[in-house]
N, C-alpha and C positions, 0 to 999 in steps of 0.2 A: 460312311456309306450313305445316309441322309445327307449329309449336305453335298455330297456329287449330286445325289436326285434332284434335290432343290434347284440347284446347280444348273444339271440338266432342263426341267423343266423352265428354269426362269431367263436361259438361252433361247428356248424353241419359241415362248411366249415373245420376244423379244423379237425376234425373226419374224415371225409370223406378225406381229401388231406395226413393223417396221416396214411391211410390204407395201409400197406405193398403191393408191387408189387405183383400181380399174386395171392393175397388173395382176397375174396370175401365178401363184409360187412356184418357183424355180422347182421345186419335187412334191406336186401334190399329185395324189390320184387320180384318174380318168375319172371316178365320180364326183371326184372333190373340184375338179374342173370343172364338168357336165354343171353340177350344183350352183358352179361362182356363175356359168356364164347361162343359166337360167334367172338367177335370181339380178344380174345386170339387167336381162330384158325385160324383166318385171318390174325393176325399179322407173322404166323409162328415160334415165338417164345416160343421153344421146353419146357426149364424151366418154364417160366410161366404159360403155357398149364397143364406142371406136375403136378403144386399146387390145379389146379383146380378139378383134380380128386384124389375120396376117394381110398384109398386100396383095400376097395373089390369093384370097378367099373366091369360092365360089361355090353355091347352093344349085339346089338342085328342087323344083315344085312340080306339082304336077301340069302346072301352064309355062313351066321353061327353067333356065340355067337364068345365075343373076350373080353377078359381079362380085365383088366387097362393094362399094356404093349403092347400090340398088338395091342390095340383103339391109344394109344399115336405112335407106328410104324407106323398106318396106318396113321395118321393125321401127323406127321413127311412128310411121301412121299404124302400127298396130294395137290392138285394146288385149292385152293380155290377163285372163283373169288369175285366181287360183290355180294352178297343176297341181297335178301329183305324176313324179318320175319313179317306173317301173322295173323291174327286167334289168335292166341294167348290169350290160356285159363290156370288160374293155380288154384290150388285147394291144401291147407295148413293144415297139421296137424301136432301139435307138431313139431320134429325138421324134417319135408317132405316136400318138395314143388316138385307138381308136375306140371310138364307143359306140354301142348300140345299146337302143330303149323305147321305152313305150312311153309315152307322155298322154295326160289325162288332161284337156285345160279347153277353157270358152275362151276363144281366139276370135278376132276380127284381121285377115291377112287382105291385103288387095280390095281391102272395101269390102270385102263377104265375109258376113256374121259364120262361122264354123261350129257345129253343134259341138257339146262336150261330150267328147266319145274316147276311146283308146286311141293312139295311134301309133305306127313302130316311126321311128327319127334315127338318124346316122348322123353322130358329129366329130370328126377327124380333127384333133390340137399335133399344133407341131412348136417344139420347142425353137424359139426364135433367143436373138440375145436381149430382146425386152421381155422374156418369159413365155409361158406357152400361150401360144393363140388358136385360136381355131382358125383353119383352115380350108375347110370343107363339109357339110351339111346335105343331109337329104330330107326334106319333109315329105312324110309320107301320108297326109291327109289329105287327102282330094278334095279341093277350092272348089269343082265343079259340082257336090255333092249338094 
């Protein structure tokens, strides 16, 4: 019975430390996602940021809609401080995971310094065959504030 466990665990370890950089595990959680692709855009690191969004991404600000290229431009010149992610609800069908959350973080988007406040955020992964990516985003902190 021990050595299945061992077994077991030294499989999943195995899987898991064998995931390519900057890909997102074929069955993690909508928070275990949220988590990988907050702490990508904290890291700053542009490539790895890339993998994590699908082709047809598209965000949503309160100054307009933005591509995958122009989300990845924007997040390129962003100063991301510290967060803290909240609330955090996700809800799964088929190859969709949706999340919703509140994020706490000193932000510079578009050139404007963002106070550090609450804010609620929407980010939709869809399972692709490079693993899941995000696909769609709402920022819900107003730039204009």
């Amino acid at each position: 019975m021990m050595r299945s466990r061992y077994a077991f665990v030294a499989l999943a370890l195995a899987l898991i430390l064998g995931q390519p950089a900057g890909v997102m595990a074929q069955n993690a959680s909508g928070e275990e996602l949220l988590r990988q692709l907050w702490a990508a855009i904290e890291s700053g690191d542009a490539s790895r940021e890339a993998k994590l969004y699908a082709k047809a991404f598209q965000s949503i600000h309160d100054d307009g809609g933005r591509d995958r290229a122009q989300e990845l431009e924007l997040i390129k010149k962003a100063k991301i401080g510290d967060y803290t992610l909240s609330d955090i609800k996700t809800t799964e069908q088929g190859p969709v995971i949706v999340t919703t959350y509140f994020v706490e973080v000193a932000e510079t988007l578009a050139g404007k310094r963002l106070p550090k406040r609450k804010a609620a955020r929407m980010t939709v992964f869809l399972k692709t065959d490079d693993g899941w990516q995000a696909i769609a985003h709402a920022n819900l902190n107003p730039l204009s504030k």
